[in-house]
C-alpha positions as CSV (number, residue, x, y, z in Angstrom):
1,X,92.3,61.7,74.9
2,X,92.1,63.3,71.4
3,X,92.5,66.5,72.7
4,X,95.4,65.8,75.0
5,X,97.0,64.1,72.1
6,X,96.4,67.5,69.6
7,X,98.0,69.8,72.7
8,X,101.3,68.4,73.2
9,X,101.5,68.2,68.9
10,X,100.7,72.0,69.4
11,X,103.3,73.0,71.6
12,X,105.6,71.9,69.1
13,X,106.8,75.2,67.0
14,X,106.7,73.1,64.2
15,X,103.1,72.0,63.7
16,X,102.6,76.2,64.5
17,X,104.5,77.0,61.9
18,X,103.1,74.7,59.5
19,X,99.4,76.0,60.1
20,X,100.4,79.5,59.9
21,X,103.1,79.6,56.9
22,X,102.0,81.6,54.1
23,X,105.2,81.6,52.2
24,X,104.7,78.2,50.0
25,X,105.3,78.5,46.7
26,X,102.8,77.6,43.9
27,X,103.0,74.1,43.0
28,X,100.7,71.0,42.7
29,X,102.5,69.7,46.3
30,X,101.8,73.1,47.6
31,X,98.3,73.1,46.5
32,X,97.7,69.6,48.3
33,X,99.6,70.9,51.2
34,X,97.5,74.3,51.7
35,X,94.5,72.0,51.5
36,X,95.8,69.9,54.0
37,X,96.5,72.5,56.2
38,X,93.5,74.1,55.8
39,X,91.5,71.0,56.7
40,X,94.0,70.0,59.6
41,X,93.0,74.0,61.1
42,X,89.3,72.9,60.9
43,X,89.6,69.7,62.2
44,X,92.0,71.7,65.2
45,X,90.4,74.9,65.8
46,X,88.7,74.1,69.1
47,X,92.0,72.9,70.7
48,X,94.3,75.7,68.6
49,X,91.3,78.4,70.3
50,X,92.0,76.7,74.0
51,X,95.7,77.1,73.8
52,X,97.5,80.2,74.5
53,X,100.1,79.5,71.8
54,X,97.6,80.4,69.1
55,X,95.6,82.9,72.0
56,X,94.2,86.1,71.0
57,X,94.8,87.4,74.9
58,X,98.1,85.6,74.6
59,X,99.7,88.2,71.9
60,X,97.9,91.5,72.4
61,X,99.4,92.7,75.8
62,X,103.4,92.5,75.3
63,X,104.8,95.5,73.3
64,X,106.6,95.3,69.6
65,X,107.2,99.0,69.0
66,X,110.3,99.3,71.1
67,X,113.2,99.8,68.6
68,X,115.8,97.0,69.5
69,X,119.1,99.4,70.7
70,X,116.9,100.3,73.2
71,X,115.9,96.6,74.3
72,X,119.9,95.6,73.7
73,X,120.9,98.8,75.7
74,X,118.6,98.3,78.8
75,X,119.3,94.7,79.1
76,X,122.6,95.2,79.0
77,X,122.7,98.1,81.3
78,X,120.7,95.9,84.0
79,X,122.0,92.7,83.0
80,X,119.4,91.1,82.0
81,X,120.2,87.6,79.9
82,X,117.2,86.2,78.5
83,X,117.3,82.2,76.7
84,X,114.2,81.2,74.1
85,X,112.1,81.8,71.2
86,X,110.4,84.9,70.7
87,X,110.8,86.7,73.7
88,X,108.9,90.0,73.9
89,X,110.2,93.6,74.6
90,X,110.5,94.3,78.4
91,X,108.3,96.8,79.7
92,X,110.7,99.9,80.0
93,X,107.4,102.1,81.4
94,X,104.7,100.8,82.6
95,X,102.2,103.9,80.9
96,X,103.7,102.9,77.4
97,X,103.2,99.5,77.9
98,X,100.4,97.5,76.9
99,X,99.0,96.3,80.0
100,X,95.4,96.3,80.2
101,X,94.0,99.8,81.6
102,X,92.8,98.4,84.3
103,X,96.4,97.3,85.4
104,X,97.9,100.6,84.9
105,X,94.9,102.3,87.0
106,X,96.1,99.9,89.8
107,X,99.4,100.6,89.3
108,X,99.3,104.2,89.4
109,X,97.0,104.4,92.1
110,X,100.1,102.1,94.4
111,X,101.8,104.8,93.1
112,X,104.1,102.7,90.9
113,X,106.3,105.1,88.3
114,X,108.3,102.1,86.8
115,X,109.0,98.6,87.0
116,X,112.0,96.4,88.7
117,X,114.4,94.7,86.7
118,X,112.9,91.1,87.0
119,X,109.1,92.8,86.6
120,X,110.5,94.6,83.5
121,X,111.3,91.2,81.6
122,X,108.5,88.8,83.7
123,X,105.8,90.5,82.8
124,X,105.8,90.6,79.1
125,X,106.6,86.5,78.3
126,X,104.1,86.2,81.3
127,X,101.6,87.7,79.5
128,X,102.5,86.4,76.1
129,X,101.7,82.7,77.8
130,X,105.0,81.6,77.6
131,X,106.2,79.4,80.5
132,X,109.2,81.4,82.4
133,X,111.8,80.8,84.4
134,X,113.2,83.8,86.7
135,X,116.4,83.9,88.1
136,X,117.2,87.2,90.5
137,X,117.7,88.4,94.0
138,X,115.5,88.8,96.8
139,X,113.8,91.4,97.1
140,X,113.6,92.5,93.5
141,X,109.9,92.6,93.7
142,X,109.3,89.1,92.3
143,X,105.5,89.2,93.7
144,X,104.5,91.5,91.0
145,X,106.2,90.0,88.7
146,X,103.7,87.3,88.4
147,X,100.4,88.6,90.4
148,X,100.0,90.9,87.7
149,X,99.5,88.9,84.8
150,X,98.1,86.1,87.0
151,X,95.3,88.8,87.6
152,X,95.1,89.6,83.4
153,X,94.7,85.9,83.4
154,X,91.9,85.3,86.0
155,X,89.6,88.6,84.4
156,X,89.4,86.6,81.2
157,X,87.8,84.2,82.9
158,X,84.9,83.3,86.0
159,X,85.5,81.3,88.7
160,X,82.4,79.2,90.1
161,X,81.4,78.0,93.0
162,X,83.4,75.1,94.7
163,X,85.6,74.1,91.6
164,X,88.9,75.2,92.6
165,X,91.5,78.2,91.6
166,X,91.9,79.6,88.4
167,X,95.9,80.9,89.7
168,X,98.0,78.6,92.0
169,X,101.0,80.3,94.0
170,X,103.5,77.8,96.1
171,X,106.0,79.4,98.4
172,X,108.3,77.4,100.8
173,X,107.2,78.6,104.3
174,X,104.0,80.3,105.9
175,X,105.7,83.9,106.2
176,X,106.2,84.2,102.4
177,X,102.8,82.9,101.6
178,X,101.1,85.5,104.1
179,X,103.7,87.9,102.2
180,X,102.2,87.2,99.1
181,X,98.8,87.4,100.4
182,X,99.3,90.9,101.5
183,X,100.0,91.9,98.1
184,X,97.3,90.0,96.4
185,X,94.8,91.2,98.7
186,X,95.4,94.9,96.9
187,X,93.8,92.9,94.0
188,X,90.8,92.0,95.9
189,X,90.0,95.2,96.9
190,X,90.5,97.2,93.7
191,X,89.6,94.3,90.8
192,X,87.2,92.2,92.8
193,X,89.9,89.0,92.7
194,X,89.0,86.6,95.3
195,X,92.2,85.1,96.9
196,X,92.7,82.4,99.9
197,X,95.9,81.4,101.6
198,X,96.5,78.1,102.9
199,X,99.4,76.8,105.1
200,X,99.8,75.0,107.7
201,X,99.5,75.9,112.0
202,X,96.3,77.6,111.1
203,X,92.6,76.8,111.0
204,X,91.8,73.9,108.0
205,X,88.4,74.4,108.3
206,X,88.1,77.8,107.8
207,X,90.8,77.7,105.0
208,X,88.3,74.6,103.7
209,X,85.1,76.5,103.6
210,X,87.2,79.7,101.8
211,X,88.3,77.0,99.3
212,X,84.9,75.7,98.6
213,X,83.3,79.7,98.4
214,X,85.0,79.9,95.4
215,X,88.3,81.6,95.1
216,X,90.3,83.1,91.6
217,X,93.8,82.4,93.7
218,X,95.2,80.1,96.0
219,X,98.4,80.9,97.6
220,X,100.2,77.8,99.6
221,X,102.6,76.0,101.0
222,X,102.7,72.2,99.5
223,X,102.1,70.8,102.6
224,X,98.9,71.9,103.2
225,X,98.1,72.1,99.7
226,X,98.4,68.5,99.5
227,X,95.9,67.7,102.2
228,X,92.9,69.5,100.9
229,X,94.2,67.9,97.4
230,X,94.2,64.4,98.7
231,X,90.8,65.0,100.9
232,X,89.1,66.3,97.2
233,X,88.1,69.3,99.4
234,X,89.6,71.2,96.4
235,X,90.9,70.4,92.6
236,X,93.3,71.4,90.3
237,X,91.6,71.1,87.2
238,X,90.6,74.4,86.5
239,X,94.4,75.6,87.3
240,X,95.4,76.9,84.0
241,X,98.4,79.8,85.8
242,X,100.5,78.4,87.9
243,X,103.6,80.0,90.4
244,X,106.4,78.3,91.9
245,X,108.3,80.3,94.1
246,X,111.5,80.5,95.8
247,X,111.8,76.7,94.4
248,X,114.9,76.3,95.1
249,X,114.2,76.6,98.7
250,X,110.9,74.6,98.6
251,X,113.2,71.5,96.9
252,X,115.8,72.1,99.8
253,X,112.5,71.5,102.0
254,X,111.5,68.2,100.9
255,X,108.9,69.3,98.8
256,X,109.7,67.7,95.1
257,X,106.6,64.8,95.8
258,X,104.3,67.5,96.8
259,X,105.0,70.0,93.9
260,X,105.0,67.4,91.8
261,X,101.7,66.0,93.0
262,X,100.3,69.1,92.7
263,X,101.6,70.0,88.7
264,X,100.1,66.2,88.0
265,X,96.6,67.7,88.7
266,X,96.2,70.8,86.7
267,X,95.6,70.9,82.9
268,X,98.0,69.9,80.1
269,X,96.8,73.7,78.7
270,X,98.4,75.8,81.3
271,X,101.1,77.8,82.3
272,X,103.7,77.9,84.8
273,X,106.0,80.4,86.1
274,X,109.2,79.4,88.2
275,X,111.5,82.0,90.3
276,X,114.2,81.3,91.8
277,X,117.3,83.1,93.7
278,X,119.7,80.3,92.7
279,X,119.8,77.9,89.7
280,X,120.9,74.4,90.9
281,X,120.9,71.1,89.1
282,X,117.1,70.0,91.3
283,X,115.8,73.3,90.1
284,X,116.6,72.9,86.2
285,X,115.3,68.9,86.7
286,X,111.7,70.3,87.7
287,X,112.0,72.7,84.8
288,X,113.0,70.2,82.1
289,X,109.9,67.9,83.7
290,X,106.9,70.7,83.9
291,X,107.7,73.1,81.6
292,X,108.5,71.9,78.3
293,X,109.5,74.9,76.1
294,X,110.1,78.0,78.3
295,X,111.6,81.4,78.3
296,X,114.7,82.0,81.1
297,X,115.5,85.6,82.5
298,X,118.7,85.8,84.1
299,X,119.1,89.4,86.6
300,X,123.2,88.9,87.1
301,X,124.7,85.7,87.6
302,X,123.4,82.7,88.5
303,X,126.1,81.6,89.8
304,X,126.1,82.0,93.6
305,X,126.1,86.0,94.5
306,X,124.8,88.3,96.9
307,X,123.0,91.7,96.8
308,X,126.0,94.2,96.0
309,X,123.8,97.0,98.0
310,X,124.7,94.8,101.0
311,X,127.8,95.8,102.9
312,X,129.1,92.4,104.3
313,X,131.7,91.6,107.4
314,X,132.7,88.5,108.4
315,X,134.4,88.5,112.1
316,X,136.1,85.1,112.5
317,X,136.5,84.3,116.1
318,X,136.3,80.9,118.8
319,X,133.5,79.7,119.8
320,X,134.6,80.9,123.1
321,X,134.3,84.3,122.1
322,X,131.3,84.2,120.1
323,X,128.9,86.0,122.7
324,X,131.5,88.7,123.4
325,X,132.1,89.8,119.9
326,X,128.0,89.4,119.1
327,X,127.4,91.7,122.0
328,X,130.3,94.8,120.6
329,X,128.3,93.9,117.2
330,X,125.4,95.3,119.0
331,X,127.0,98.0,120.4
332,X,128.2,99.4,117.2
333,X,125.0,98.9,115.9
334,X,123.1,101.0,118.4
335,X,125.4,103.3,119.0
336,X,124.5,104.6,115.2
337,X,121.3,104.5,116.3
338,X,120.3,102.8,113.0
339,X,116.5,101.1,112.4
340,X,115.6,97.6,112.4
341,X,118.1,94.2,113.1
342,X,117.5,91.2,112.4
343,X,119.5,88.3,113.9
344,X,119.4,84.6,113.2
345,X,120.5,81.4,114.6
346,X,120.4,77.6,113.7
347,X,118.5,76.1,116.2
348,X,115.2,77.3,118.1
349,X,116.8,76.9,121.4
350,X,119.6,79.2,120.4
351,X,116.9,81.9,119.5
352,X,115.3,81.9,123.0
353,X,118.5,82.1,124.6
354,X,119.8,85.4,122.5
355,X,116.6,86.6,122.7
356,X,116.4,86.3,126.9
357,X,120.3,87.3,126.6
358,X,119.9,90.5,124.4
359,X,116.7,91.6,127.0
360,X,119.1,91.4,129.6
361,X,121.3,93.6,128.1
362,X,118.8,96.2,127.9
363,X,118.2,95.5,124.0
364,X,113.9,94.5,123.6
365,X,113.8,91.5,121.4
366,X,111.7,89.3,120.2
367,X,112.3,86.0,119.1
368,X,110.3,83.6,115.9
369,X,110.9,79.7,115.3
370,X,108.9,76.8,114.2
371,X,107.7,76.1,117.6
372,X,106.1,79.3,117.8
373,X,102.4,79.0,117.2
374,X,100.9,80.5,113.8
375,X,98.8,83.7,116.3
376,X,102.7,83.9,118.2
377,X,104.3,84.3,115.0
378,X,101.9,86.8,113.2
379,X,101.6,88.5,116.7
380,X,105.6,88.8,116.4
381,X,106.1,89.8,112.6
382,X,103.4,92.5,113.4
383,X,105.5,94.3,116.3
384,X,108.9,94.0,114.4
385,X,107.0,95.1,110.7
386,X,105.3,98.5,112.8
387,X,108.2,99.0,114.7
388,X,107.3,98.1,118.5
389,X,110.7,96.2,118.5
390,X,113.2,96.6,116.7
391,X,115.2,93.0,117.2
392,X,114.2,90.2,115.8
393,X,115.7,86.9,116.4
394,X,115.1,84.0,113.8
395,X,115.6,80.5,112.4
396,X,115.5,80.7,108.6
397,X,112.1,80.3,109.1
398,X,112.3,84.0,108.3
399,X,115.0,84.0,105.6
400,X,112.6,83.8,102.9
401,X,109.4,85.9,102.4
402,X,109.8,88.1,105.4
403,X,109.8,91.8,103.2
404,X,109.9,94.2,106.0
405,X,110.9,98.0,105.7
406,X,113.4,99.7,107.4
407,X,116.0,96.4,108.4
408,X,119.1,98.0,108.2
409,X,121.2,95.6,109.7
410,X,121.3,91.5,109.2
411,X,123.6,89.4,112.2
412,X,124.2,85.6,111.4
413,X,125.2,84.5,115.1
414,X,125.4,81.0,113.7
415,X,126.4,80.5,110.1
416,X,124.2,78.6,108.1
417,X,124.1,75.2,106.7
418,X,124.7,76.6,103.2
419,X,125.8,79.4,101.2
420,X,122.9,79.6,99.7
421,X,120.6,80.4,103.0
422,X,123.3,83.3,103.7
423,X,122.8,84.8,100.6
424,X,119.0,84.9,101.7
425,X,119.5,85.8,105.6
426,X,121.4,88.8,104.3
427,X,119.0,89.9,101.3
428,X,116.3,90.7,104.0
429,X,118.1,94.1,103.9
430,X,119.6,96.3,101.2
431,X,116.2,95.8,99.7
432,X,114.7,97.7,96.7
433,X,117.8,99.5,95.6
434,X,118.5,100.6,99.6
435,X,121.8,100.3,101.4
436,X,122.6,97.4,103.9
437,X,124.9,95.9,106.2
438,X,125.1,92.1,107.4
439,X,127.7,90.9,109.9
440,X,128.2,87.0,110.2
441,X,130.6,85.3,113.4
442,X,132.1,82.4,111.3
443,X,134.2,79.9,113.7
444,X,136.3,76.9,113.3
445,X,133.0,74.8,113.3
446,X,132.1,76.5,110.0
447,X,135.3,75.5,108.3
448,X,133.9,73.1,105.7
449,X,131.8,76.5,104.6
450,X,134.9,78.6,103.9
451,X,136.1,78.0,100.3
452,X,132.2,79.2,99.7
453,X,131.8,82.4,101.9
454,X,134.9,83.5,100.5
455,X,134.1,83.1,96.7
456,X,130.6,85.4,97.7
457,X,132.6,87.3,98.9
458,X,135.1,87.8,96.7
459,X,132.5,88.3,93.8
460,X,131.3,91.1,95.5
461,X,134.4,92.6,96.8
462,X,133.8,92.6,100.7
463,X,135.7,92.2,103.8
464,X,136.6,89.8,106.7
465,X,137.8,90.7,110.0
466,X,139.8,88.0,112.4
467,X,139.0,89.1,116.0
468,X,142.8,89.9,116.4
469,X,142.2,93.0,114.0
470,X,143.5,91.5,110.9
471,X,141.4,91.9,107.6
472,X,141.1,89.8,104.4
473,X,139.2,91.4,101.6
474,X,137.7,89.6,98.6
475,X,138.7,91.0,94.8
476,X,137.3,90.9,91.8
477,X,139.8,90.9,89.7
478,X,141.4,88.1,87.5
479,X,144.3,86.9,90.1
480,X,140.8,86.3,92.5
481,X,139.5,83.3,89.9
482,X,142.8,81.4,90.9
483,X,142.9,80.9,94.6
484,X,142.0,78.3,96.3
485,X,140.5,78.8,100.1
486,X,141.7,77.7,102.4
487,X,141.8,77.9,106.8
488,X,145.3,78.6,108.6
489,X,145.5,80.9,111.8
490,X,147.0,84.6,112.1
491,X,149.6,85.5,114.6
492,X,147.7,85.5,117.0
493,X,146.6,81.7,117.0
494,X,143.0,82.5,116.3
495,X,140.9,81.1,113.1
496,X,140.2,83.1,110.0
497,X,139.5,82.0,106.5
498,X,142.2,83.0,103.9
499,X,142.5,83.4,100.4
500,X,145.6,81.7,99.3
501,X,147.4,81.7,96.5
């Protein structure tokens, strides 16, 4: 209880500060006080040698060298905002960084030159034990961003047999936590880092007896996370580095009682790491619970905005014309004879009719939803990730965590509930610095969606097409921050969503 007690007074700056200040002038009160100090670090020095704050390992990995017009330049160049107190250099190159050797071995060998923006600024207050917040884009290469130092993290330590991970990862759905584990396994190969992933639709007792093997990293989804919590088949309390990922999307799931659950468990000495595509009011709550004192990365805005590499079209049409206009979508598309397209769709049922619709128009396609079992759905990834098919129609069960090369194209048949899920339907292309397009039918079901669509696109300067021909394009500039949305009809009667003064 003592001990619990001493941690939370140590994550205060103050107390830090206190211990540490050499700057007290000479005086009978400053004599008493050094004493006291002195005695209070004796007294402390178990806890202060437990807690990264005052951690040798914490400090010795983040560069200070870096003169700070570089830092102010590079930031400013990749607009990068960062929020906190003493918030290391980002890593501009990952040789003159201070990664561990072992980490740059690994990295050079996956033939890894330079960091992304989100890696550059993640990996340093990660490794300085800092508790971060990440705000950026899909497909930024968030995973590295904290498997890295989550690895750093694990070699200082030994997992044993049957006491649970030393590294806990959450993710929203099964495809991102398999996505995960594809990167981590790299790890287990080349560093000897034992990793299990856990979801749901797939085998608990085999995921149990991995669990109780022994295992540095666990990558789930709550759900199932929370079973083999609540059986005891696996604990928390060694969990001392802990992910949160796409939490915004794992919060739209229903997931707050299960994350929170889970963060209940591990030790008051630990760190946690939260990224996030969007920074909503749910997501700052959980931050403000969990993570006390933390350091925030902004990449661009948080307010809502899509990838800029993506070229977006919006055709607003009827309902009654929806099919026709998706299949001369699919002309064009093949008729460039461009790679991989991805299409989604609300509901399941809707993906097994486009998918039976676009085989009978001589287009292969495959089709994922929840009702898919987990062997169907890997089965189905697989093909569309080698290129055996190249259509793939989803729910958003693959809008997050589904990182496949070569998707060129993104169609929303249906547009979603939220802006917030288009943003991530489209980022599944125009990933890592490539080009995309995405084309969304928006109807006169959709209208409630409008005033929303048309502020992302207005903040990235795209385009909408009517079905009658006639085009509205969003603008950046001032005049933009004053209109209102709003939906009327062209001349031709048909729907369309309109910026209007």
């Amino acid at each position: 209880m003592a001990s619990k007690i001493i941690t939370r007074l140590l994550k205060r700056r103050g107390l830090a500060n206190l211990l540490y200040s050499n700057s007290a002038p000479i005086s009978t009160d400053a004599v008493f006080l050094n004493t006291y100090r002195h005695r209070t670090f004796a007294l402390l020095c178990p806890a202060l040698q437990r807690h990264s704050l005052f951690s040798e390992n914490a400090t010795r990995y983040y560069s200070t060298n870096t003169e700070q017009k570089v830092i102010d330049d590079y930031r400013n160049e990749h607009n990068i905002t960062v929020y906190g107190e003493d918030v290391p250099s980002p890593f501009i190159d990952i040789e003159a960084s201070e990664f561990p050797e072992y980490i740059k071995t690994f990295l050079s060998k996956q033939g890894f030159t330079k960091p992304t923006i989100i890696q550059s600024q993640a990996w340093p207050v990660a490794l300085s034990g800092q508790n971060f917040v990440g705000i950026a884009q899909t497909g930024t290469g968030k995973t590295l961003a904290f498997l890295l130092p989550a690895v750093v993290h694990i070699k200082e330590k030994k997992a044993r047999k049957g006491r649970g991970p030393i590294a806990l990862v959450l993710a929203p759905t099964r495809e991102l936590a398999k996505q995960i584990e594809v990167v981590a396994k790299d790890f287990q190969k080349l560093l000897n880092i034992r990793c299990v992933c856990i979801y749901g639709g797939a085998s608990r007792s085999v995921q149990a007896e991995q669990l109780e093997a022994g295992v540095d990293i666990v990558i789930a989804t709550p759900g199932r996370l929370n079973d083999f919590l609540v059986s005891r088949t696996t604990n928390l309390s060694r969990c001392t580095y802990v992910v949160l990922d796409e939490a915004d999307r794992m919060l739209d799931m229903g997931f707050e009682p299960q994350i929170r659950q889970a963060l209940e468990g591990v030790p008051l000495e630990r760190q946690i790491l939260m990224f996030s595509a969007t920074w909503p009011k749910e997501v700052q709550h959980l931050a403000k619970d969990y993570l006390g004192e933390f350091v925030q990365v902004n990449v661009g805005s948080t307010e809502l905005s899509a990838n800029h590499n993506i070229k977006q079209i919006v055709h607003v049409c009827d309902q009654d014309t929806k099919m026709d206009k998706f299949k001369e979508i699919m002309h064009q598309i093949s008729g460039e004879g461009v790679g991989k397209i991805l299409v989604f769709t609300n509901t399941k049922r809707s993906v097994d009719h486009l998918t039976l619709t676009l085989k009978r128009n001589g287009w292969p396609a495959v089709g994922i939803h929840g009702d898919k079992t987990q062997l169907q759905r890997d089965t189905i990834i697989r093909k569309f990730k080698t290129g055996n098919t190249n259509i793939l129609v989803a729910t958003d069960v693959a809008a997050r965590g589904l990182d496949v090369d070569g998707i060129t194209h993104v169609i929303n048949y249906d547009f979603p509930q939220t802006s917030e899920d288009y943003i991530h339907r489209i980022g599944r292309t125009g990933r890592y610095d490539k080009k995309g397009e995405a084309h969304t039918l928006f109807t006169e079901e959709d209208a409630r969606l409008a005033k929303s669509l048309i502020a992302v696109l207005t903040e990235a300067n795209q385009v909408g097409i009517c079905d009658c021909g006639l085009t509205f394009t969003g603008s950046a500039g001032p005049a933009a921050t004053t209109r209102k949305a709003k939906l009327t009809r062209c001349s031709q009667r048909r729907m369309h969503a309109w910026p209007r003064a």
